[in-house]
Jmol script that loads the backbone (N, CA, C; Angstrom):
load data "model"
ATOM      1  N   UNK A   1      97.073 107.863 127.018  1.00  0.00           N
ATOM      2  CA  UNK A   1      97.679 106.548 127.132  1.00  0.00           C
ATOM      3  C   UNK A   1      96.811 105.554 126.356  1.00  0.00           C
ATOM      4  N   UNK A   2      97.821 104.144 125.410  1.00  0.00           N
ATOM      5  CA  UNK A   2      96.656 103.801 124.593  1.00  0.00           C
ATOM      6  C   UNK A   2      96.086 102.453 125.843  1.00  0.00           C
ATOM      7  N   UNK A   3      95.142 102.226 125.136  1.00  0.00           N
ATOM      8  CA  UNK A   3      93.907 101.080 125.871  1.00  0.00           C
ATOM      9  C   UNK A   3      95.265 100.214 126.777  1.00  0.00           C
ATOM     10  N   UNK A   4      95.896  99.172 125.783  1.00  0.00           N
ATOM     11  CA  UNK A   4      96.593  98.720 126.498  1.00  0.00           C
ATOM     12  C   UNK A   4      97.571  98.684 127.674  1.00  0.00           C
ATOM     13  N   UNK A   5      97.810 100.110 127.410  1.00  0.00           N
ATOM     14  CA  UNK A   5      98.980 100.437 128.552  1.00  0.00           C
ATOM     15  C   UNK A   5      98.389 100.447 129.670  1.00  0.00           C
ATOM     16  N   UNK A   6      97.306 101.191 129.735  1.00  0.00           N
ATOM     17  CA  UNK A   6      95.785 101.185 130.816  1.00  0.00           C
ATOM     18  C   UNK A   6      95.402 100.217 131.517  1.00  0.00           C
ATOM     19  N   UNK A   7      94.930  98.875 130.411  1.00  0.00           N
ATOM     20  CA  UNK A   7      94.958  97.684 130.941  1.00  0.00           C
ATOM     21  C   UNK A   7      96.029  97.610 131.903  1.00  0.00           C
ATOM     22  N   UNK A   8      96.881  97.781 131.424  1.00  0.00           N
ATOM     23  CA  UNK A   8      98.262  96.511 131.837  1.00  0.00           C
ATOM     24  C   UNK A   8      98.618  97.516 133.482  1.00  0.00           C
ATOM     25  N   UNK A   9      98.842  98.782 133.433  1.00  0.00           N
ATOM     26  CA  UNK A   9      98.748  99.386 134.595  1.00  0.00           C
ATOM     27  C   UNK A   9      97.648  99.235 135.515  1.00  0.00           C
ATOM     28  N   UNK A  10      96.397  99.290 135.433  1.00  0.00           N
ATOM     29  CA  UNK A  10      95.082  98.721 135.709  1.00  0.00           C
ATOM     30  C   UNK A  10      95.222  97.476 136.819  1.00  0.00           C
ATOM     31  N   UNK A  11      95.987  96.324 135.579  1.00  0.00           N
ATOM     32  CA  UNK A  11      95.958  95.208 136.306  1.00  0.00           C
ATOM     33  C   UNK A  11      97.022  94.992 136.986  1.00  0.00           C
ATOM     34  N   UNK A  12      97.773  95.653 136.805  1.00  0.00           N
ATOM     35  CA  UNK A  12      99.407  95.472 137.980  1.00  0.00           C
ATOM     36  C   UNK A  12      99.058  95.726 139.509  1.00  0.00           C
ATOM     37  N   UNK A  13      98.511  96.923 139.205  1.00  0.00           N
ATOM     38  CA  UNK A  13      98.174  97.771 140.496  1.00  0.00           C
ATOM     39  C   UNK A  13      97.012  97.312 141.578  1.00  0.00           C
ATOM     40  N   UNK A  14      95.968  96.283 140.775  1.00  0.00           N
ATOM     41  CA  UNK A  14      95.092  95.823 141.307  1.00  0.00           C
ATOM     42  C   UNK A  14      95.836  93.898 141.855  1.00  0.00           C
ATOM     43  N   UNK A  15      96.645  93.596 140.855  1.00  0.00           N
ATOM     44  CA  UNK A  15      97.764  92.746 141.731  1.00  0.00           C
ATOM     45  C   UNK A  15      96.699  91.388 140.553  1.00  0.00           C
ATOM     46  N   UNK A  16      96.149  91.731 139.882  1.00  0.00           N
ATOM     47  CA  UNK A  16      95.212  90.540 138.477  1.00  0.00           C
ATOM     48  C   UNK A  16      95.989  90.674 137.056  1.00  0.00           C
ATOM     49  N   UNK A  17      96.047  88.757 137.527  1.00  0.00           N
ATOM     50  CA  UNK A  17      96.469  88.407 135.824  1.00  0.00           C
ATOM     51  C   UNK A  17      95.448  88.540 134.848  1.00  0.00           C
ATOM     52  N   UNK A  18      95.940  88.458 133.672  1.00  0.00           N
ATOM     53  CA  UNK A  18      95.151  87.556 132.713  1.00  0.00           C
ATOM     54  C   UNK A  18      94.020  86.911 132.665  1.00  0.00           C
ATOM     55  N   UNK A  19      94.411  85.741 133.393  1.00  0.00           N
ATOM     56  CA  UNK A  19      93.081  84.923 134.169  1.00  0.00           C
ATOM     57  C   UNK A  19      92.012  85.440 134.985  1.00  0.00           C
ATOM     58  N   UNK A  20      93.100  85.956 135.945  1.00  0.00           N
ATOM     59  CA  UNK A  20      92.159  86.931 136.756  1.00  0.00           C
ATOM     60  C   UNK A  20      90.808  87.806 136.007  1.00  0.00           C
ATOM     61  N   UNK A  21      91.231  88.793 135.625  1.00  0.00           N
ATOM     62  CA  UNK A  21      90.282  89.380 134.303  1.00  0.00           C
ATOM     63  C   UNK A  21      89.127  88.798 133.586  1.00  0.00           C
ATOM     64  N   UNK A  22      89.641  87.577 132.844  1.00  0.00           N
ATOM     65  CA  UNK A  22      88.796  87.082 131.940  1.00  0.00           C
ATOM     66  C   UNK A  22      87.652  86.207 133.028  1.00  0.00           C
ATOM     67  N   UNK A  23      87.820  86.053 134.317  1.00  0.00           N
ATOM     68  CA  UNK A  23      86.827  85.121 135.173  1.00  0.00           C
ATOM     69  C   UNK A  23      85.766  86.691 135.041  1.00  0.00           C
ATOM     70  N   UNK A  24      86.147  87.540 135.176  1.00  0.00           N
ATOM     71  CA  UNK A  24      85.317  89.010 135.507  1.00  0.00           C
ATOM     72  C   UNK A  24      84.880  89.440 133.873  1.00  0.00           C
ATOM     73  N   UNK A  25      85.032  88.903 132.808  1.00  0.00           N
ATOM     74  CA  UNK A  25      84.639  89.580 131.857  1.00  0.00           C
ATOM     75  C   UNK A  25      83.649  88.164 130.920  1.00  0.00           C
ATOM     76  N   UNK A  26      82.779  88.523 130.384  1.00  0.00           N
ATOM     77  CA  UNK A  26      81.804  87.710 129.676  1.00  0.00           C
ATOM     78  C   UNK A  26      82.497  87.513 128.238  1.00  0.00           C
ATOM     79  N   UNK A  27      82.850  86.534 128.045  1.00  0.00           N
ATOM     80  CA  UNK A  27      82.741  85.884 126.347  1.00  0.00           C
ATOM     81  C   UNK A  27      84.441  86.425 126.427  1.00  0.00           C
ATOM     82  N   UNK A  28      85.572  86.195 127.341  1.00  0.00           N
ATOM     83  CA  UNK A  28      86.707  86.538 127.287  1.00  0.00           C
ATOM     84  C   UNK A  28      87.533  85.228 128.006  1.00  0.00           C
ATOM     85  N   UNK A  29      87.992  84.147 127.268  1.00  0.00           N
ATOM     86  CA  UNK A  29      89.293  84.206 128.048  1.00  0.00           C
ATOM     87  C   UNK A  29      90.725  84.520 127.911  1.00  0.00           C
ATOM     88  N   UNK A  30      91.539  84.180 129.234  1.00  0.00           N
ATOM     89  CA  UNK A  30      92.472  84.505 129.118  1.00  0.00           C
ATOM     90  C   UNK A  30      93.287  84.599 127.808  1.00  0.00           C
ATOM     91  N   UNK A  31      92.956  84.536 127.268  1.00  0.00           N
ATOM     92  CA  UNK A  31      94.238  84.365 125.829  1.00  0.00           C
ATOM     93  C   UNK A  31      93.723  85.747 124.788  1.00  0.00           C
ATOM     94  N   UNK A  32      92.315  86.085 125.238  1.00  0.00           N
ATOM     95  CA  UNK A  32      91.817  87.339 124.337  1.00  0.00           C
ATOM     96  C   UNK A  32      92.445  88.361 125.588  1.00  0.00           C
ATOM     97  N   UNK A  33      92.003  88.068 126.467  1.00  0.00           N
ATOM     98  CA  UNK A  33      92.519  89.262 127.984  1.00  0.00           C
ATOM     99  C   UNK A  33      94.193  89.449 127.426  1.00  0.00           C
ATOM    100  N   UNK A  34      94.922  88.298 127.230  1.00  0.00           N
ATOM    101  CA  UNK A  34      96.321  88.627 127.288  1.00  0.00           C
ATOM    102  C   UNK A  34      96.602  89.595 125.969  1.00  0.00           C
ATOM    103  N   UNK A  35      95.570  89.138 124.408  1.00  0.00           N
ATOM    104  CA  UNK A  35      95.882  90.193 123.750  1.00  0.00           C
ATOM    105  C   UNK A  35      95.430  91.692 123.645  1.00  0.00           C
ATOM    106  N   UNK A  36      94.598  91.829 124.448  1.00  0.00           N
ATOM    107  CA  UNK A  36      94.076  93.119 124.709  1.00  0.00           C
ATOM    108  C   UNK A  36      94.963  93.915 125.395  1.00  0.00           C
ATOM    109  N   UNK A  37      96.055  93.468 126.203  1.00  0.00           N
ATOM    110  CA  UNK A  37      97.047  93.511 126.935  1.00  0.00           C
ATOM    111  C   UNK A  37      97.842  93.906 126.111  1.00  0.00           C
ATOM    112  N   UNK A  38      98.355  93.315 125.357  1.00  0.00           N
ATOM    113  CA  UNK A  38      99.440  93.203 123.595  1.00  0.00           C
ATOM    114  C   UNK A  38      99.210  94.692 123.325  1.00  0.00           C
ATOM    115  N   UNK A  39      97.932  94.755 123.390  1.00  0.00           N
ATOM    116  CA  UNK A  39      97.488  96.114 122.136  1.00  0.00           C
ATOM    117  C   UNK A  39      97.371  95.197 120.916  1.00  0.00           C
ATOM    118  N   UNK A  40      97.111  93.790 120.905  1.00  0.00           N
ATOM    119  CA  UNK A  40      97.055  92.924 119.492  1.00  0.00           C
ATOM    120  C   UNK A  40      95.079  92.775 119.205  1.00  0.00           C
ATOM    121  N   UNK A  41      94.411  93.337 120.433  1.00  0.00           N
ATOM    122  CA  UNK A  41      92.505  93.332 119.925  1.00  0.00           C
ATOM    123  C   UNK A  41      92.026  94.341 120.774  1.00  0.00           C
ATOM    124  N   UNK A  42      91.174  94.175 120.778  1.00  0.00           N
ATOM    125  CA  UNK A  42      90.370  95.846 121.148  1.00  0.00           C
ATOM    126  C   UNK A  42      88.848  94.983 122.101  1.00  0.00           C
ATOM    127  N   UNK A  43      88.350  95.338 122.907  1.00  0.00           N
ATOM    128  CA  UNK A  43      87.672  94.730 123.641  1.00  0.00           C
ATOM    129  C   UNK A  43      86.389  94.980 122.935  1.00  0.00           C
ATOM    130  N   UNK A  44      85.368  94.511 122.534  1.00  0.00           N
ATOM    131  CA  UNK A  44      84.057  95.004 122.734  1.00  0.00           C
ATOM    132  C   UNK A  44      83.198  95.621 123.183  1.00  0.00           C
ATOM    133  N   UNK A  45      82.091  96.405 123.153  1.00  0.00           N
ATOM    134  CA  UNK A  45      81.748  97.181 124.238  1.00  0.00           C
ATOM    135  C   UNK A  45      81.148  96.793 125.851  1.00  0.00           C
ATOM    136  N   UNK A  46      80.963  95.458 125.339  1.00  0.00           N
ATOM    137  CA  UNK A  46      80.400  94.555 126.599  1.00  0.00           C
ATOM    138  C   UNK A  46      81.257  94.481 127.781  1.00  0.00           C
ATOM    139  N   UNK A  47      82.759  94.295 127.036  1.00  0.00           N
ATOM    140  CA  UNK A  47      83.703  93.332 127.490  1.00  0.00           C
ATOM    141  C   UNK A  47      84.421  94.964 127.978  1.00  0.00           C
ATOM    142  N   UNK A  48      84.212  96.334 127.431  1.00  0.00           N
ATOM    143  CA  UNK A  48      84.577  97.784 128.107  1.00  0.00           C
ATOM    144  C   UNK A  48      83.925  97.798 129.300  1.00  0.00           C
ATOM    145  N   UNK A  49      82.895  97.617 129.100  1.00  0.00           N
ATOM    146  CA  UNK A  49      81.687  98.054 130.069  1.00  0.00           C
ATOM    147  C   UNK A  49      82.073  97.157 131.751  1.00  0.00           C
ATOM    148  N   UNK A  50      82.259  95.756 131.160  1.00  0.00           N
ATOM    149  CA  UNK A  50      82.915  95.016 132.614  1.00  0.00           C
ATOM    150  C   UNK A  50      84.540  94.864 132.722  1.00  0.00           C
ATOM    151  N   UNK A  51      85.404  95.476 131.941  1.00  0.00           N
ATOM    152  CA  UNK A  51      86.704  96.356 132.194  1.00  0.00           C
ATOM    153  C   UNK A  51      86.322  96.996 133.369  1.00  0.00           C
ATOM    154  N   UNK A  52      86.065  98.190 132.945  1.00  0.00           N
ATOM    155  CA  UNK A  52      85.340  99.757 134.020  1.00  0.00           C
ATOM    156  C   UNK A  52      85.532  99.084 135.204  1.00  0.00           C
ATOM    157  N   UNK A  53      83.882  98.083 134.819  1.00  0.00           N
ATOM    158  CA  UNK A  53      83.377  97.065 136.408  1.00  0.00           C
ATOM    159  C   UNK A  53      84.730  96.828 137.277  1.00  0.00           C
ATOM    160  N   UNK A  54      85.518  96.103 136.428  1.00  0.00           N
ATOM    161  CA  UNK A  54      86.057  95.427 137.084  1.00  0.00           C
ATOM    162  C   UNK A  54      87.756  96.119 137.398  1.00  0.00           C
ATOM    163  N   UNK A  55      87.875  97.230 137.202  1.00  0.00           N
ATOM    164  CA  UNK A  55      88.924  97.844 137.577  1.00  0.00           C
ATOM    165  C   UNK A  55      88.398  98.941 138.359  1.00  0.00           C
ATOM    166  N   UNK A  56      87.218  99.548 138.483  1.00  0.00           N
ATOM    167  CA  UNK A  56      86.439 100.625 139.193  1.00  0.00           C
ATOM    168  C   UNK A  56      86.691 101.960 138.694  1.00  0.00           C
ATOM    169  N   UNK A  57      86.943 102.043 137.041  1.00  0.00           N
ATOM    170  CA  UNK A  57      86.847 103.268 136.512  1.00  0.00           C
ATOM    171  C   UNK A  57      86.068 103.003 135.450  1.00  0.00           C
ATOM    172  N   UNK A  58      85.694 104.372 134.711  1.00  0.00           N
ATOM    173  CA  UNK A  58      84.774 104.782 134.335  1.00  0.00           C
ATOM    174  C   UNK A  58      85.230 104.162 132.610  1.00  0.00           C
ATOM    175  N   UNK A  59      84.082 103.204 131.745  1.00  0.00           N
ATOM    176  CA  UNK A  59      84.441 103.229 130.585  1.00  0.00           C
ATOM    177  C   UNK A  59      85.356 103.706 129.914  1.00  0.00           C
ATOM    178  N   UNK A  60      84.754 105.348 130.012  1.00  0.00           N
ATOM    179  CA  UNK A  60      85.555 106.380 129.145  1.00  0.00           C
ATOM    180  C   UNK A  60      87.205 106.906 129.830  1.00  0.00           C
ATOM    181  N   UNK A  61      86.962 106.260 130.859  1.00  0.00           N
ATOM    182  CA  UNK A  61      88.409 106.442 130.926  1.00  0.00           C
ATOM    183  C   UNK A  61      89.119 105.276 130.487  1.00  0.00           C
ATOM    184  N   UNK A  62      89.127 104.620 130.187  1.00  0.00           N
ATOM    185  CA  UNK A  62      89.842 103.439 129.390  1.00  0.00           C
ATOM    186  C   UNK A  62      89.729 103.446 128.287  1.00  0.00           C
ATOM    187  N   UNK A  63      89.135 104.486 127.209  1.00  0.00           N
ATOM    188  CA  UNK A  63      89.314 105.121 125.947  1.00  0.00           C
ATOM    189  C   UNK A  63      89.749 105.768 125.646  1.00  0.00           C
ATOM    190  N   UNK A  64      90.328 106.855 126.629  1.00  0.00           N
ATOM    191  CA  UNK A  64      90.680 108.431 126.545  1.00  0.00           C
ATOM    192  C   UNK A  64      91.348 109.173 125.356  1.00  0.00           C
ATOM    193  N   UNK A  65      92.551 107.714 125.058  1.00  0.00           N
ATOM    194  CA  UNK A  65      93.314 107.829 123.759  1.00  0.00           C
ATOM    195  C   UNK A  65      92.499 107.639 122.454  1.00  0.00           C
ATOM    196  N   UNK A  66      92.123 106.666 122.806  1.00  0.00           N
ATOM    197  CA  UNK A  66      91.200 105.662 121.344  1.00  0.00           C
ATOM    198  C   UNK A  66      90.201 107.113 120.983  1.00  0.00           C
ATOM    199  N   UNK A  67      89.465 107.719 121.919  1.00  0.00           N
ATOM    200  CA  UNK A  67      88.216 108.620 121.181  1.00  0.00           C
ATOM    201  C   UNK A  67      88.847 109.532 120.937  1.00  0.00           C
ATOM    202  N   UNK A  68      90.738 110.147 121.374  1.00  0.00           N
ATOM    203  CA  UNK A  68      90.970 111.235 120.386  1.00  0.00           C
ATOM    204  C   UNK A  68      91.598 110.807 119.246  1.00  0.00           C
ATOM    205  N   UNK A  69      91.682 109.809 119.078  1.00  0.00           N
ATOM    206  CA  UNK A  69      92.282 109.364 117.828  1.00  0.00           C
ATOM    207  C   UNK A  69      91.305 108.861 116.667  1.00  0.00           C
ATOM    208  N   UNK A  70      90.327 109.194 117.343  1.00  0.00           N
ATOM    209  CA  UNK A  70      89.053 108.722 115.971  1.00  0.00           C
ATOM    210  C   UNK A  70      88.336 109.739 116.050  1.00  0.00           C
ATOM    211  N   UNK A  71      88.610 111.518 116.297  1.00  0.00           N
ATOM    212  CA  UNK A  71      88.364 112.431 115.778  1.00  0.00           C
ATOM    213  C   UNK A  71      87.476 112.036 114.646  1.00  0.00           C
ATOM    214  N   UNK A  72      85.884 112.170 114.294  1.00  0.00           N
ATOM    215  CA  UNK A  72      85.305 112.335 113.434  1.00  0.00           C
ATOM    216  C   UNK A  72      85.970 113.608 112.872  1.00  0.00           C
ATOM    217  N   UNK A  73      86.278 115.055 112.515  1.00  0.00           N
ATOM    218  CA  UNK A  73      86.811 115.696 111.676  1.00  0.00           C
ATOM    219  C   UNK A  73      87.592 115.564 111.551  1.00  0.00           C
ATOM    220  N   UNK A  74      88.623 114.214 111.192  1.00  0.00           N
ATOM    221  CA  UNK A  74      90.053 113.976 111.037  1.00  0.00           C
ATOM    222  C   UNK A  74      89.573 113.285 109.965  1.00  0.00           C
ATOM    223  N   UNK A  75      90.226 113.157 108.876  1.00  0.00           N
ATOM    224  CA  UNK A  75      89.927 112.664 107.326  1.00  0.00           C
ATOM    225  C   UNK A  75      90.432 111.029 107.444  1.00  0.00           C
ATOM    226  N   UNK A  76      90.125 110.358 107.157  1.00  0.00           N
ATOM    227  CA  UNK A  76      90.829 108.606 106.868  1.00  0.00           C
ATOM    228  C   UNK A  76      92.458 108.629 106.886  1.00  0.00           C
ATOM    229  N   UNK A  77      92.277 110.274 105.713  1.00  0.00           N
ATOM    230  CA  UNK A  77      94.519 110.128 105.630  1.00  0.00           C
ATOM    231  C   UNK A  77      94.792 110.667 106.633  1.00  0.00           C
ATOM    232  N   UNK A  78      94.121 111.058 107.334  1.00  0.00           N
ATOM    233  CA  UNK A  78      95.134 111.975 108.604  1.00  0.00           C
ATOM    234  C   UNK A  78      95.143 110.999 109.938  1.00  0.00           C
ATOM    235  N   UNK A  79      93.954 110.426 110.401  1.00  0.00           N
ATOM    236  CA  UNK A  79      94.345 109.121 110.567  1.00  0.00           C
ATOM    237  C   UNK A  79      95.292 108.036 110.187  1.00  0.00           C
ATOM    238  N   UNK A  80      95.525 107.635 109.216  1.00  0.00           N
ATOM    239  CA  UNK A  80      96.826 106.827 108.743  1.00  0.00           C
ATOM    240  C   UNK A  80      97.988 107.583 109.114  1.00  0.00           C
ATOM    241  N   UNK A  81      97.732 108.729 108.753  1.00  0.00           N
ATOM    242  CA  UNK A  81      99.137 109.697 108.980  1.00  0.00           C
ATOM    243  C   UNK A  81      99.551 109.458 110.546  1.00  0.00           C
ATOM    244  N   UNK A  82      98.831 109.764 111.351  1.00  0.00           N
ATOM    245  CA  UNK A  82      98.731 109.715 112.940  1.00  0.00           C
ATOM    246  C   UNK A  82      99.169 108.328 113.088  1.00  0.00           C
ATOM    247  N   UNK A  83      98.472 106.957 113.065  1.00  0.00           N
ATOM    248  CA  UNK A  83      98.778 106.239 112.819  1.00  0.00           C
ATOM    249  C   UNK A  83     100.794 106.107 112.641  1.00  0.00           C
ATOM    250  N   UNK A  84     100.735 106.196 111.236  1.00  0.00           N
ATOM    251  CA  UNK A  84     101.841 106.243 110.888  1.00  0.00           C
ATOM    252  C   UNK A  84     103.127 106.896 111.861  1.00  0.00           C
ATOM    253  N   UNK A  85     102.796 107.992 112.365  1.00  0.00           N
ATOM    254  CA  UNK A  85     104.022 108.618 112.792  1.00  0.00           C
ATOM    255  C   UNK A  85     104.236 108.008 114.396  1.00  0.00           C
ATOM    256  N   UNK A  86     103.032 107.455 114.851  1.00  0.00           N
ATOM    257  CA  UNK A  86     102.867 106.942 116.486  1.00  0.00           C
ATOM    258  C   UNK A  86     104.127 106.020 116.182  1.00  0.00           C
ATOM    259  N   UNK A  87     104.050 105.470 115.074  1.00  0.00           N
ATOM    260  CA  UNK A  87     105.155 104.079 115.164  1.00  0.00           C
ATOM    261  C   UNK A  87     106.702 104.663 114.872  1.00  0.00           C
ATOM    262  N   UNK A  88     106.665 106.113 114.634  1.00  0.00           N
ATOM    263  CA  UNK A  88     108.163 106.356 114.563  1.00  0.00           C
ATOM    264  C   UNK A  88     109.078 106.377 115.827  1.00  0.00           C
ATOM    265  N   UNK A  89     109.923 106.530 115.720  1.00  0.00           N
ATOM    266  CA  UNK A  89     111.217 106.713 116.594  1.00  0.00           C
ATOM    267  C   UNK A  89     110.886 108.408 116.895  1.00  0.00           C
ATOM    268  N   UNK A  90     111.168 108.849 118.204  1.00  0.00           N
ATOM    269  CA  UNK A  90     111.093 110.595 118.339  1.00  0.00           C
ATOM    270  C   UNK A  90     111.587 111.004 117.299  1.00  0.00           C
ATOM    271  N   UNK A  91     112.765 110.744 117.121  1.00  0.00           N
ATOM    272  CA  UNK A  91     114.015 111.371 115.984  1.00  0.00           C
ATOM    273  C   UNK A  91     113.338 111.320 114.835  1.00  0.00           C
ATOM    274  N   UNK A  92     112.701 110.422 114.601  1.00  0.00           N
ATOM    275  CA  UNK A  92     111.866 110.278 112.883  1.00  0.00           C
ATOM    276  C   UNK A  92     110.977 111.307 113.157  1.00  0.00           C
ATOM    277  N   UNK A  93     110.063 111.231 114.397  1.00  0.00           N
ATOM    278  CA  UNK A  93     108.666 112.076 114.425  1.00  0.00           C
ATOM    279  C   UNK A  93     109.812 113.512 114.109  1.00  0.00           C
ATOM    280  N   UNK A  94     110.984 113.923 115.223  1.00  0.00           N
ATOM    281  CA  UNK A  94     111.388 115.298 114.984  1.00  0.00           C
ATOM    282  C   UNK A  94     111.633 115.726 113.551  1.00  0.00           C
ATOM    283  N   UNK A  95     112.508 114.626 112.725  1.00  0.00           N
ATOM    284  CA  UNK A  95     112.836 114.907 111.508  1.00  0.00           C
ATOM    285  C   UNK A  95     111.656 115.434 110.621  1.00  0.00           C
ATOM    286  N   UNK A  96     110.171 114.243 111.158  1.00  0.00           N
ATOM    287  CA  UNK A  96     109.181 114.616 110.354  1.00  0.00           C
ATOM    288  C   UNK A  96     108.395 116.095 110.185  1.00  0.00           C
ATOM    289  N   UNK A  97     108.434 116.321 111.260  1.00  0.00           N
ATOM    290  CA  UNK A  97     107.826 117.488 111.629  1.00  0.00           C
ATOM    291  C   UNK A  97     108.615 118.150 110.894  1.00  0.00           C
ATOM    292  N   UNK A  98     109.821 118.428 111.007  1.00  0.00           N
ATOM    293  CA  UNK A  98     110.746 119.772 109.806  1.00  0.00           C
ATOM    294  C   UNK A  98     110.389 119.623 108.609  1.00  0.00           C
ATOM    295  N   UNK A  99     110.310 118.599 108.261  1.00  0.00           N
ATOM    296  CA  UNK A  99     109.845 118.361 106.733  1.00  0.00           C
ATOM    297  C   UNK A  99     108.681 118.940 106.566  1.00  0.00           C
ATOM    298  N   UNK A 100     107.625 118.637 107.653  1.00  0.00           N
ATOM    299  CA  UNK A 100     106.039 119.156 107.210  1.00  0.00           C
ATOM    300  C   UNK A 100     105.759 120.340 107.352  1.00  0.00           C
ATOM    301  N   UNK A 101     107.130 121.032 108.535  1.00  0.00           N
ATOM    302  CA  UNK A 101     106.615 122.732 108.404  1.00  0.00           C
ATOM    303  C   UNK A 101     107.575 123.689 107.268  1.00  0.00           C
ATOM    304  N   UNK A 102     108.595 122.726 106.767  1.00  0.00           N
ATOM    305  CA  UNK A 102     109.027 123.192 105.471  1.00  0.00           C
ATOM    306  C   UNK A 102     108.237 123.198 104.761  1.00  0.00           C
ATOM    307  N   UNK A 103     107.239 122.763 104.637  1.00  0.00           N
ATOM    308  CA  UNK A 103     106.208 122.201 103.383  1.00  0.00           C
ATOM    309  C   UNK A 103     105.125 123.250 103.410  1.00  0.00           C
ATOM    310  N   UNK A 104     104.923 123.214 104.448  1.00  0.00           N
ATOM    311  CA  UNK A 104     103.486 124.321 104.795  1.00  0.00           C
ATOM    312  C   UNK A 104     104.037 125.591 104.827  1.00  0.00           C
ATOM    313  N   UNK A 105     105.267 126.385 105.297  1.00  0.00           N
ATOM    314  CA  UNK A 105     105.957 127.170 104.872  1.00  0.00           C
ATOM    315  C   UNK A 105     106.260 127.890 103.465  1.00  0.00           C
ATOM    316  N   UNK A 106     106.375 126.662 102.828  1.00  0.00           N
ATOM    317  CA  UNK A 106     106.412 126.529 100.750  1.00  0.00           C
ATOM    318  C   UNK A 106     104.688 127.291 101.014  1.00  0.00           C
ATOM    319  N   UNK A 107     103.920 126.224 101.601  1.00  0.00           N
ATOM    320  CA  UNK A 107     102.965 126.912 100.253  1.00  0.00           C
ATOM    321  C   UNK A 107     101.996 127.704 100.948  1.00  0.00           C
ATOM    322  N   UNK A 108     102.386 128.156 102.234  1.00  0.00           N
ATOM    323  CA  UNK A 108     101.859 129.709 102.627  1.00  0.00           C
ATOM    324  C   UNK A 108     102.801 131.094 102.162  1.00  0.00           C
ATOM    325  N   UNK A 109     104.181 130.865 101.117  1.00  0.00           N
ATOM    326  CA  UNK A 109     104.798 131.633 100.657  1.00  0.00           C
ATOM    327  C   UNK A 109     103.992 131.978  99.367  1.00  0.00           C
ATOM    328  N   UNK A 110     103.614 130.708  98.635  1.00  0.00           N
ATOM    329  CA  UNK A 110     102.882 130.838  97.555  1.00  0.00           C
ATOM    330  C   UNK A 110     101.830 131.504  97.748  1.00  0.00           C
ATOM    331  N   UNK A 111     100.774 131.175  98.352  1.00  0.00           N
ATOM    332  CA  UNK A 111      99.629 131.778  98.625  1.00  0.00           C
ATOM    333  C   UNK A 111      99.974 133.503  98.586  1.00  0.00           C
ATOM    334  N   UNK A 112     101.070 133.670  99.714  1.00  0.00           N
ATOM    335  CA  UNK A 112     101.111 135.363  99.547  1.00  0.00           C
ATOM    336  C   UNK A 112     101.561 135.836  98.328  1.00  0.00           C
ATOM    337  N   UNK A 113     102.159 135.002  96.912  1.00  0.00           N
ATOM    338  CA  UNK A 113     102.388 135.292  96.062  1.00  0.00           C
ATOM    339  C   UNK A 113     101.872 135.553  94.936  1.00  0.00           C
ATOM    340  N   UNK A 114     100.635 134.433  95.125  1.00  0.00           N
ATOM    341  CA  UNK A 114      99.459 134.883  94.086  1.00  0.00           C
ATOM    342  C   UNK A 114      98.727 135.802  94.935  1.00  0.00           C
ATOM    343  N   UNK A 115      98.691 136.328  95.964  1.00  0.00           N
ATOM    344  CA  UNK A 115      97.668 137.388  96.673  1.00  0.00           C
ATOM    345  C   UNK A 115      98.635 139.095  95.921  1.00  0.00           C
ATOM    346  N   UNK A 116      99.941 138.751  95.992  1.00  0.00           N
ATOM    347  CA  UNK A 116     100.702 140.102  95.585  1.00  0.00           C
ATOM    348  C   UNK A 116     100.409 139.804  94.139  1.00  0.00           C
TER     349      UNK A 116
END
end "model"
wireframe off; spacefill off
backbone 0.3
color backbone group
């Protein structure tokens, strides 16, 4: 789940606005709390660290998404790519996917062709 959705479930359940939040977080107000909410900014690590505090879970669980999506062995394009397809429609992601295992299909045919 990304950061935001977290937040926003986080703070429903604990029954805290916006406001609420930013009185509990250092160098935040409400108007950065509400876009962190958006998914429009990304908190700092300060401002993670008294998240956690202040919802009673653990940092890293309010990253869970964010640190698999910044895979150090994932290349810059495969990132964008990821990126890219999060914002499709299922139907686009399904369409996409046929396209990409047509593709990889092509050229694991080739491969056995220069091997014969």
């Amino acid at each position: 789940m990304a950061l935001d959705s977290t937040l926003r479930l986080l703070a429903k359940a604990r029954g805290l606005s916006a406001t609420d939040i930013a009185m509990a977080i250092p160098k935040a107000g409400a108007a950065t709390v509400s876009a962190w909410l958006r998914g429009d900014k990304m908190p700092g690590k300060d401002q993670l660290d008294a998240l956690a505090k202040t919802f009673g879970v653990p940092a890293g669980a309010l990253l869970g998404e964010l640190a698999s999506t910044l895979d150090p062995a994932r290349t810059k394009g495969e990132h964008e790519l990821l990126a890219a397809y999060r914002e499709l429609t299922s139907k686009q992601q399904g369409a996409l996917l046929e396209i990409a295992r047509g593709l990889a299909d092509v050229r694991i045919e080739r491969k056995r062709a220069v091997k014969d």
